[in-house]
Each structure stands twice: as structure tokens, then as C-alpha cells.
Chimera marker file (.cmm) of the C-alpha trace (Angstrom):
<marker_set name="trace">
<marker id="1" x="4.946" y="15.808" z="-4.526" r="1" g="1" b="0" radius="0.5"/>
<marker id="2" x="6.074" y="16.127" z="-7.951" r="1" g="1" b="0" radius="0.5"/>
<marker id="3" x="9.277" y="13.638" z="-7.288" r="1" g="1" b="0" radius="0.5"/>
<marker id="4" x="6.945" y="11.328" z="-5.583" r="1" g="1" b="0" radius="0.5"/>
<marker id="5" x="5.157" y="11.234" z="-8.831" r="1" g="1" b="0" radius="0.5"/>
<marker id="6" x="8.290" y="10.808" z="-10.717" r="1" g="1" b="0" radius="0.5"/>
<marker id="7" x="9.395" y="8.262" z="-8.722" r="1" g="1" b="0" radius="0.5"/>
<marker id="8" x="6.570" y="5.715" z="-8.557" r="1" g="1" b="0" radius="0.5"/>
<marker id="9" x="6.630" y="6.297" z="-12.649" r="1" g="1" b="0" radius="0.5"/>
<marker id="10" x="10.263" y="5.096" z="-12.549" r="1" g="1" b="0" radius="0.5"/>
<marker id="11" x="9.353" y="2.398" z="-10.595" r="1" g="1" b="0" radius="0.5"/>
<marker id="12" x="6.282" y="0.671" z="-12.763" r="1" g="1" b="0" radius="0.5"/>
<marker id="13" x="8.740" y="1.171" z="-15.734" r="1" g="1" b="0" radius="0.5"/>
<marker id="14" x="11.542" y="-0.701" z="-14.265" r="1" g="1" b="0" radius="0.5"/>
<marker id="15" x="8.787" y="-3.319" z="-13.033" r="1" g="1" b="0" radius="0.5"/>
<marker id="16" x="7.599" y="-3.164" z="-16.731" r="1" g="1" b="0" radius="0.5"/>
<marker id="17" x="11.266" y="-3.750" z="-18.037" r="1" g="1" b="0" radius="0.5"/>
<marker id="18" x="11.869" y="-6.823" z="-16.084" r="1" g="1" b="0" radius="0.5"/>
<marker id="19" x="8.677" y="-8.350" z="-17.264" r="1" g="1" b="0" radius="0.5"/>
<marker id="20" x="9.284" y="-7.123" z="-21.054" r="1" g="1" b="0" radius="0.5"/>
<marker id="21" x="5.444" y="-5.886" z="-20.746" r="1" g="1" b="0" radius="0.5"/>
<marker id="22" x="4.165" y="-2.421" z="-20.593" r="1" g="1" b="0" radius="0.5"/>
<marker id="23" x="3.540" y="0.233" z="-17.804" r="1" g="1" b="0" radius="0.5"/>
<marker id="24" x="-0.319" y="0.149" z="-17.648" r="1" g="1" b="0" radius="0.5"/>
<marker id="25" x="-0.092" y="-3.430" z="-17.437" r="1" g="1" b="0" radius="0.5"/>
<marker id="26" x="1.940" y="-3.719" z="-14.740" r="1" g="1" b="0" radius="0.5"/>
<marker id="27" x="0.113" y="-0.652" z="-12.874" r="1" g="1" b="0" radius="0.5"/>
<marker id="28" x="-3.398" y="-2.958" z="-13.602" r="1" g="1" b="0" radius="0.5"/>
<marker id="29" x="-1.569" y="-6.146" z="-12.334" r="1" g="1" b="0" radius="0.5"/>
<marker id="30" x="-0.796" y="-4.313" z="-8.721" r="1" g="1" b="0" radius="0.5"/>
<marker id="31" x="-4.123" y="-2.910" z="-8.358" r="1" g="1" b="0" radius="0.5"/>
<marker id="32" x="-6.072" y="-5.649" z="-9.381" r="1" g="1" b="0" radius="0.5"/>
<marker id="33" x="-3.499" y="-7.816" z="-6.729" r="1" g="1" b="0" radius="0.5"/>
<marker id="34" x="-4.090" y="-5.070" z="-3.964" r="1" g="1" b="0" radius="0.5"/>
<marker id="35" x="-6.386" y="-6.824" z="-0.973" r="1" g="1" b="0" radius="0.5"/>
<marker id="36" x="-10.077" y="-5.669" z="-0.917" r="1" g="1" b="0" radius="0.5"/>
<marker id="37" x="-9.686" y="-4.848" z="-4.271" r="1" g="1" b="0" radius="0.5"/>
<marker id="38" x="-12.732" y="-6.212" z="-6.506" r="1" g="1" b="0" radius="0.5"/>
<marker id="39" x="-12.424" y="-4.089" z="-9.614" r="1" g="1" b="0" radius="0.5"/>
<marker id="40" x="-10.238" y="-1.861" z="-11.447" r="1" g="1" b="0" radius="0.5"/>
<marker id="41" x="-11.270" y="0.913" z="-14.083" r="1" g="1" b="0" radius="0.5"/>
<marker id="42" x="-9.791" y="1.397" z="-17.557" r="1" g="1" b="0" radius="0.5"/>
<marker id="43" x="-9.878" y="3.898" z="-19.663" r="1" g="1" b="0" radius="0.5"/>
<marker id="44" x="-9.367" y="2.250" z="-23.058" r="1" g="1" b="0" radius="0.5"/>
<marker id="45" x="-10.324" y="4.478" z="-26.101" r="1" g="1" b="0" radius="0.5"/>
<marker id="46" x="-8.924" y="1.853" z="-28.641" r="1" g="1" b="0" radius="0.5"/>
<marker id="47" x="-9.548" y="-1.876" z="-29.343" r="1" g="1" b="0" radius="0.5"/>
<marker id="48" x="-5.325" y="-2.092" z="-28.740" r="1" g="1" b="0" radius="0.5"/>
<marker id="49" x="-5.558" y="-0.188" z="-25.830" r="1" g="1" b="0" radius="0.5"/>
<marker id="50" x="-8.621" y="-2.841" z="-24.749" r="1" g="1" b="0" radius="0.5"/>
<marker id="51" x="-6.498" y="-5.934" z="-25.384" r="1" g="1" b="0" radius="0.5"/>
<marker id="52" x="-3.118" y="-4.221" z="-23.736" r="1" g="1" b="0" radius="0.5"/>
<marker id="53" x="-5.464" y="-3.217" z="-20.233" r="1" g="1" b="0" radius="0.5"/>
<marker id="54" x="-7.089" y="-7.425" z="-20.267" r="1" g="1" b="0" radius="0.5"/>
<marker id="55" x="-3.583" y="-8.860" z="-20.585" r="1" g="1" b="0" radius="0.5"/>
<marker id="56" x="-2.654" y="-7.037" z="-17.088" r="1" g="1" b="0" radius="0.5"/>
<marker id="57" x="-4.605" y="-9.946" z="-15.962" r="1" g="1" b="0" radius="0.5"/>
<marker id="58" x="-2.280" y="-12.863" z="-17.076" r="1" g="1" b="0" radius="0.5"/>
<marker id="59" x="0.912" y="-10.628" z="-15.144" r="1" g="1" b="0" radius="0.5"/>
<marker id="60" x="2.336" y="-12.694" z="-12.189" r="1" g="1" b="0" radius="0.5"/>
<marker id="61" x="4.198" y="-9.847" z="-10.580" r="1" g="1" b="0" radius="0.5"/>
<marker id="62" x="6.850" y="-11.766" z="-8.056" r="1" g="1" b="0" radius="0.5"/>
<marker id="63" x="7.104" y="-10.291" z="-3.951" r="1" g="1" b="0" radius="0.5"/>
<marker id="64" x="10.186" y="-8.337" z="-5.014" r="1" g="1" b="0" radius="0.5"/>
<marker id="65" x="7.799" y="-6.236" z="-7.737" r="1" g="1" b="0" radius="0.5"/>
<marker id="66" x="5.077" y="-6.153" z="-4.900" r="1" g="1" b="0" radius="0.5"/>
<marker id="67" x="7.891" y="-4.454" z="-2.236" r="1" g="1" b="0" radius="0.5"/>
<marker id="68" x="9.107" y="-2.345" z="-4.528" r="1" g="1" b="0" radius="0.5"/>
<marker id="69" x="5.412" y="-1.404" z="-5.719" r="1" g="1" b="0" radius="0.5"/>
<marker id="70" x="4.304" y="-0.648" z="-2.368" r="1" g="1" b="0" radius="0.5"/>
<marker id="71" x="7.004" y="1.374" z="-0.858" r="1" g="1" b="0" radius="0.5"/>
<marker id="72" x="7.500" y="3.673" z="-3.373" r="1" g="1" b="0" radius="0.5"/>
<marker id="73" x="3.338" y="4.430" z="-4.149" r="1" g="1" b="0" radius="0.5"/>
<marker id="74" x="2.827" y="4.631" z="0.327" r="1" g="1" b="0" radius="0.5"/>
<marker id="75" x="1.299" y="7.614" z="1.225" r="1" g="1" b="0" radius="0.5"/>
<marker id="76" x="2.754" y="9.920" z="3.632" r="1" g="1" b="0" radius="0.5"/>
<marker id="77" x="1.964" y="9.799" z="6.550" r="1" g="1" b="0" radius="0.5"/>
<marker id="78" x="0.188" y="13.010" z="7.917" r="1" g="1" b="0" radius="0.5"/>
<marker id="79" x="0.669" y="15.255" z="10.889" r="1" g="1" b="0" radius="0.5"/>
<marker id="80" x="-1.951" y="13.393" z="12.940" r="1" g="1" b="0" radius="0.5"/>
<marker id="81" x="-0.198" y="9.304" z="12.621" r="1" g="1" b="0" radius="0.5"/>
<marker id="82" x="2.957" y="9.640" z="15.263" r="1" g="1" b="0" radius="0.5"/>
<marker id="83" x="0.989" y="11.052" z="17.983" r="1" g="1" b="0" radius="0.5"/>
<marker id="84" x="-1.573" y="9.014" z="17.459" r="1" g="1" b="0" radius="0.5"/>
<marker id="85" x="0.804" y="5.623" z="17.074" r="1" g="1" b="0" radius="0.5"/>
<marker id="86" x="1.977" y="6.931" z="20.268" r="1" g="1" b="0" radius="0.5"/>
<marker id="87" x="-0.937" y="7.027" z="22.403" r="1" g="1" b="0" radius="0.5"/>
<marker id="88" x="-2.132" y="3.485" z="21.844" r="1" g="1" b="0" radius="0.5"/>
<marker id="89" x="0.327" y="2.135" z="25.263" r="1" g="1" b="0" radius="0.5"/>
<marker id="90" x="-2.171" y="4.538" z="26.792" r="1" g="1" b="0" radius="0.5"/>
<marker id="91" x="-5.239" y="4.299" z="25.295" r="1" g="1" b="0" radius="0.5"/>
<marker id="92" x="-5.136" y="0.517" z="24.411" r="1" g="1" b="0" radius="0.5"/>
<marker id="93" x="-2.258" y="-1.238" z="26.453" r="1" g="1" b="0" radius="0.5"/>
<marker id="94" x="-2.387" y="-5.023" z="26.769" r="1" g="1" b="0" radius="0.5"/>
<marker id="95" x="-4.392" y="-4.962" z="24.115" r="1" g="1" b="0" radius="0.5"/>
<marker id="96" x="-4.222" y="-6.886" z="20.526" r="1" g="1" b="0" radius="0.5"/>
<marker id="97" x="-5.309" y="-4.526" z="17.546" r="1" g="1" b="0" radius="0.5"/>
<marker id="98" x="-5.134" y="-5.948" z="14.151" r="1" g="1" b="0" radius="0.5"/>
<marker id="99" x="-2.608" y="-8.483" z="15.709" r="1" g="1" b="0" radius="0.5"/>
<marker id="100" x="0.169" y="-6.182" z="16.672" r="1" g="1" b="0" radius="0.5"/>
<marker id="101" x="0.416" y="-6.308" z="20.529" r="1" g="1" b="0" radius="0.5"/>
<marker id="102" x="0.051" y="-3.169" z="22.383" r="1" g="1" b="0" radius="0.5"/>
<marker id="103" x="2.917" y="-3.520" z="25.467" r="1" g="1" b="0" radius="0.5"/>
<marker id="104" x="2.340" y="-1.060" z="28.219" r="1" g="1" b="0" radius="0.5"/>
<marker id="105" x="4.915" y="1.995" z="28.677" r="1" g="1" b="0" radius="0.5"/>
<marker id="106" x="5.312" y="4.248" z="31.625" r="1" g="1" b="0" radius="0.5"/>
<marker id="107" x="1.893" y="6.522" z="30.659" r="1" g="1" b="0" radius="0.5"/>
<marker id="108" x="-0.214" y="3.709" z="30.722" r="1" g="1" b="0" radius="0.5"/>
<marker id="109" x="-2.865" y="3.399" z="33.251" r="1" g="1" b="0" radius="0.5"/>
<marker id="110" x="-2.314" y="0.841" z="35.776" r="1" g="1" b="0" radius="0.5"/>
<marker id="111" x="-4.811" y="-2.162" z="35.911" r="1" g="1" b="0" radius="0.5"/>
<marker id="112" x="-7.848" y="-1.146" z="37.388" r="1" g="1" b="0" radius="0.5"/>
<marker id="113" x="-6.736" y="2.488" z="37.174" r="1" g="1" b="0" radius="0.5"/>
<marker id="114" x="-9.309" y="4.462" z="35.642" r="1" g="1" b="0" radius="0.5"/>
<marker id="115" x="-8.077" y="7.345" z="32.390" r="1" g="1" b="0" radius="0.5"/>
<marker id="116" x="-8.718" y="10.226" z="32.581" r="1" g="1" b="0" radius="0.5"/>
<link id1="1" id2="2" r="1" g="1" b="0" radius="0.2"/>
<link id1="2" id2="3" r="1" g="1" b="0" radius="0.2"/>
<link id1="3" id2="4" r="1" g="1" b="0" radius="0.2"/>
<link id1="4" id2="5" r="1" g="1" b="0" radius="0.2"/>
<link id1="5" id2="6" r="1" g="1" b="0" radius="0.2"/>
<link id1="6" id2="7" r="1" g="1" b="0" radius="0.2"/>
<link id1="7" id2="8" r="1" g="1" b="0" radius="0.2"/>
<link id1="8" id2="9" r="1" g="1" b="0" radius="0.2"/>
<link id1="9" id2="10" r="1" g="1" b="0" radius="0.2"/>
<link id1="10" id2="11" r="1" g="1" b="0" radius="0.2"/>
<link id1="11" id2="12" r="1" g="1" b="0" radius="0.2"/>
<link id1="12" id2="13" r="1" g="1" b="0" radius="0.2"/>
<link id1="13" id2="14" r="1" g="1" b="0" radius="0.2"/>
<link id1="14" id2="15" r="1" g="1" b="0" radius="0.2"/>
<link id1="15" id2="16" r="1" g="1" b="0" radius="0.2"/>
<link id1="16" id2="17" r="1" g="1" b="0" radius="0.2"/>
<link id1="17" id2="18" r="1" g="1" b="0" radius="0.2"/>
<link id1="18" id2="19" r="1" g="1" b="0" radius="0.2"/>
<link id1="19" id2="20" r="1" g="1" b="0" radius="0.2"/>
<link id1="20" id2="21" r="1" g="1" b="0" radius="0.2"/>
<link id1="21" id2="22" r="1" g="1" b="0" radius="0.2"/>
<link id1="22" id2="23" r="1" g="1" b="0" radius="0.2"/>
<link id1="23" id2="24" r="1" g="1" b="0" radius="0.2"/>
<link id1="24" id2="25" r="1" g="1" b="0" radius="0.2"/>
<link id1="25" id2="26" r="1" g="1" b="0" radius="0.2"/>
<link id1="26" id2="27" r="1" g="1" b="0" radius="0.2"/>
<link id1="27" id2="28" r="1" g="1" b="0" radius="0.2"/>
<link id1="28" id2="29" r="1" g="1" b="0" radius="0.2"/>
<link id1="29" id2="30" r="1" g="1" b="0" radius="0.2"/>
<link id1="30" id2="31" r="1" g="1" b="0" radius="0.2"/>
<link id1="31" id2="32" r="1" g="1" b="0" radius="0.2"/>
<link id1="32" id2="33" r="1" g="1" b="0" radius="0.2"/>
<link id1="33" id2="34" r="1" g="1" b="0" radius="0.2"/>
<link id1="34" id2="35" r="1" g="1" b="0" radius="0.2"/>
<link id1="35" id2="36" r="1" g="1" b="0" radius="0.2"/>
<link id1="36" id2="37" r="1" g="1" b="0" radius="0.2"/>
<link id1="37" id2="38" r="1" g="1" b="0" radius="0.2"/>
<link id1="38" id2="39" r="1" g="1" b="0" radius="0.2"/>
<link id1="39" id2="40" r="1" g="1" b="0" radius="0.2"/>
<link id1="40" id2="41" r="1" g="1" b="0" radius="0.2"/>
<link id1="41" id2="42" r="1" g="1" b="0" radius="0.2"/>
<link id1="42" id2="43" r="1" g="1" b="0" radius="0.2"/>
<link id1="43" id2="44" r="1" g="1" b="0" radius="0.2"/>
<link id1="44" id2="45" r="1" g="1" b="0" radius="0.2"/>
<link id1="45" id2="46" r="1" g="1" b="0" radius="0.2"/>
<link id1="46" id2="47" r="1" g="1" b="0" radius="0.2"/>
<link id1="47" id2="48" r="1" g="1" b="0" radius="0.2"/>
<link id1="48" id2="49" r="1" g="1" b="0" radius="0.2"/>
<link id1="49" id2="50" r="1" g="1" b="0" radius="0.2"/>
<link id1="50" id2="51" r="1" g="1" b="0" radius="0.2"/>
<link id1="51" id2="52" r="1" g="1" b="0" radius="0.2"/>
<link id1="52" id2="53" r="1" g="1" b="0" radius="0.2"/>
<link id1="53" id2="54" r="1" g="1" b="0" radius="0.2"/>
<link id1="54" id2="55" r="1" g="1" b="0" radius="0.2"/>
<link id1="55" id2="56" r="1" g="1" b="0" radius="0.2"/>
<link id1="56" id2="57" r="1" g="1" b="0" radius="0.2"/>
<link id1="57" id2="58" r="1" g="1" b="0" radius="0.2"/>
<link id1="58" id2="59" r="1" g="1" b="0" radius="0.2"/>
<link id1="59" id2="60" r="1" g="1" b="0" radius="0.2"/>
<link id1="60" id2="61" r="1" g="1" b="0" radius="0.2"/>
<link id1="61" id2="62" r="1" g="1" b="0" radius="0.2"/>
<link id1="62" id2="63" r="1" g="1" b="0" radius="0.2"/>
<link id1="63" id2="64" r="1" g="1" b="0" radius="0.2"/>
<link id1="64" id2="65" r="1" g="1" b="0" radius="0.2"/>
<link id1="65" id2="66" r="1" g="1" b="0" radius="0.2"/>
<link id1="66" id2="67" r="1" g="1" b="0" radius="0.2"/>
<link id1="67" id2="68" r="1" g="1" b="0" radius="0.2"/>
<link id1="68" id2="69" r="1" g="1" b="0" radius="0.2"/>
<link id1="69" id2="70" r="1" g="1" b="0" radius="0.2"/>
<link id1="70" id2="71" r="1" g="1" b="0" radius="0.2"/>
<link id1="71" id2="72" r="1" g="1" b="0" radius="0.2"/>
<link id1="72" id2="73" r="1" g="1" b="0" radius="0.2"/>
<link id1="73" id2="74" r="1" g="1" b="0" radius="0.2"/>
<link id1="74" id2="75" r="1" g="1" b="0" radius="0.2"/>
<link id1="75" id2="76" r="1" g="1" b="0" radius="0.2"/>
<link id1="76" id2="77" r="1" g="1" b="0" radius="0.2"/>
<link id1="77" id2="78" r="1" g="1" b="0" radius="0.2"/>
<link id1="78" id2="79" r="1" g="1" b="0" radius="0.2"/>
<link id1="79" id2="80" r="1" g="1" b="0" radius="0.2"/>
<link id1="80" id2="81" r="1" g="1" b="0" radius="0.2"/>
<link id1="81" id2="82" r="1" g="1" b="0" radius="0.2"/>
<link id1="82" id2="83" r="1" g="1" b="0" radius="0.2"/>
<link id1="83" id2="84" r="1" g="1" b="0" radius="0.2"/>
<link id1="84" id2="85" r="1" g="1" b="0" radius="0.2"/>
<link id1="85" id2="86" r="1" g="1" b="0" radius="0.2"/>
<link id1="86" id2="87" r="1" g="1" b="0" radius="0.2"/>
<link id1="87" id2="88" r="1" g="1" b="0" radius="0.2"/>
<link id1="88" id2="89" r="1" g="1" b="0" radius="0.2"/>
<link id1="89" id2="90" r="1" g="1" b="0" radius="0.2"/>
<link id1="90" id2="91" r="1" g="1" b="0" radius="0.2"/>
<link id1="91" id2="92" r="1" g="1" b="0" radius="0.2"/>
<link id1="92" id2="93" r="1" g="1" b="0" radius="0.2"/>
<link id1="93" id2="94" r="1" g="1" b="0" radius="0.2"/>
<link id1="94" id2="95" r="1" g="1" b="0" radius="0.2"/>
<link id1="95" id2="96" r="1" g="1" b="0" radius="0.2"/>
<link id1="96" id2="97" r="1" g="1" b="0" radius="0.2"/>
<link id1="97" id2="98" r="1" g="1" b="0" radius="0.2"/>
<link id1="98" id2="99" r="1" g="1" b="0" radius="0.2"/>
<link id1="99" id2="100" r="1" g="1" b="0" radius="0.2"/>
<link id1="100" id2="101" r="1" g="1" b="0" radius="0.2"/>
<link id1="101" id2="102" r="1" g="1" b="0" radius="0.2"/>
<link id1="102" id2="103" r="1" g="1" b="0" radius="0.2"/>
<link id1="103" id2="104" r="1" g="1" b="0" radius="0.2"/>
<link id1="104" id2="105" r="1" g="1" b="0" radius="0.2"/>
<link id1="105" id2="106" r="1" g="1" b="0" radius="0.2"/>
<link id1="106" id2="107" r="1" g="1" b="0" radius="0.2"/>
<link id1="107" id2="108" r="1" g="1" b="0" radius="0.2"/>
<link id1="108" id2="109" r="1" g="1" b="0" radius="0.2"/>
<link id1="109" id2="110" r="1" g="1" b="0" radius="0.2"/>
<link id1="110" id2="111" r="1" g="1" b="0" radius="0.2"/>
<link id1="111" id2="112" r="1" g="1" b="0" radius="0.2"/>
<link id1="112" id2="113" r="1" g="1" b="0" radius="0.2"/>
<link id1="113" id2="114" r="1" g="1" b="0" radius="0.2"/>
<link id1="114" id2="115" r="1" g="1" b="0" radius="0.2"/>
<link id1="115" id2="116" r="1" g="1" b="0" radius="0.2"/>
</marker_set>
């Protein structure tokens, strides 16, 4: 966990460099860009600190910063997410969910087939 950590850090900062702007800007920027996101907390405890946090909203972070962003700060994935990745054919198959098609494999029930 602890070079997870490390390496998101490294990654804001290199973000940072190539915008010649700071770390908690950038790391306000991608939050604030982050779908279904309506809000974003600060913690300023100075009026600097206050005017470095608002000018995280005039950063235009480009798709590269957004890639790298999101790769490195995805959570793992738990126990639980192959087997259930796997069991959609089954469970779901011909079916559209969130609009990645769900082709049929060799466990799937046939058409009119009921599961048990």
C-alpha cells in the first residue's frame, strides 16, 4: 500500500511540474474534473493556502494528465471482481450493461433454457 501511496504522489508532482503549478492544485483540478463530482473539500488554514486551493479551478489538465491520473490512483481490484466479471456470459448473456456487450460463452444458458 505504502508504494501505491508513493506512487500516485510522484505522479501529481510530475503532473504539477509540467504545468509549473503546485501539487494540491493539480490534485483539486482532477477531482473537481472527476464525473459525478459536484464539490470538493479544502482544508485551507491560511488566506495563501485559500487563493493556492481556488486557482485549481483555472487548471486545464490535458487527456495525457487525466491517463496518467487515473491509472496510477485505480483501486485494486478485490478478491470478489474476476469471478464476478466472469459470470456475467452466464448470468447476463446477450445482454447490454453499461454499453459493453455481454457475448455468450459455453456456460451460458441456452435461449429459453431456464438457470439454475
Amino acid at each position: 500500500m505504502k508504494e501505491r501511496i508513493l506512487k500516485i504522489v510522484e505522479t501529481v508532482a510530475e503532473v504539477a511540474a509540467r504545468h509549473e503549478t503546485t501539487s494540491a492544485q493539480v490534485s483539486l483540478a482532477w477531482v473537481l474534473g472527476r464525473p459525478g463530482v459536484t464539490s470538493g473539500i479544502i482544508g485551507a488554514r491560511t488566506i495563501e493556502q485559500l487563493k493556492e486551493n481556488i486557482a485549481a479551478l483555472e487548471l486545464r489538465l490535458t487527456d495525457s494528465d487525466l491517463a496518467d491520473l487515473d491509472a496510477v490512483s485505480r483501486p485494486p481490484r478485490n478478491f470478489a471482481a474476476g469471478t464476478t466479471e466472469n459470470m456475467l456470459p452466464v448470468v447476463y448473456p446477450d445482454m447490454t450493461i453499461d454499453g459493453q456487450f455481454i457475448a455468450r460463452n459455453r456456460f451460458s444458458p441456452r435461449p429459453g433454457q431456464a438457470f439454475h
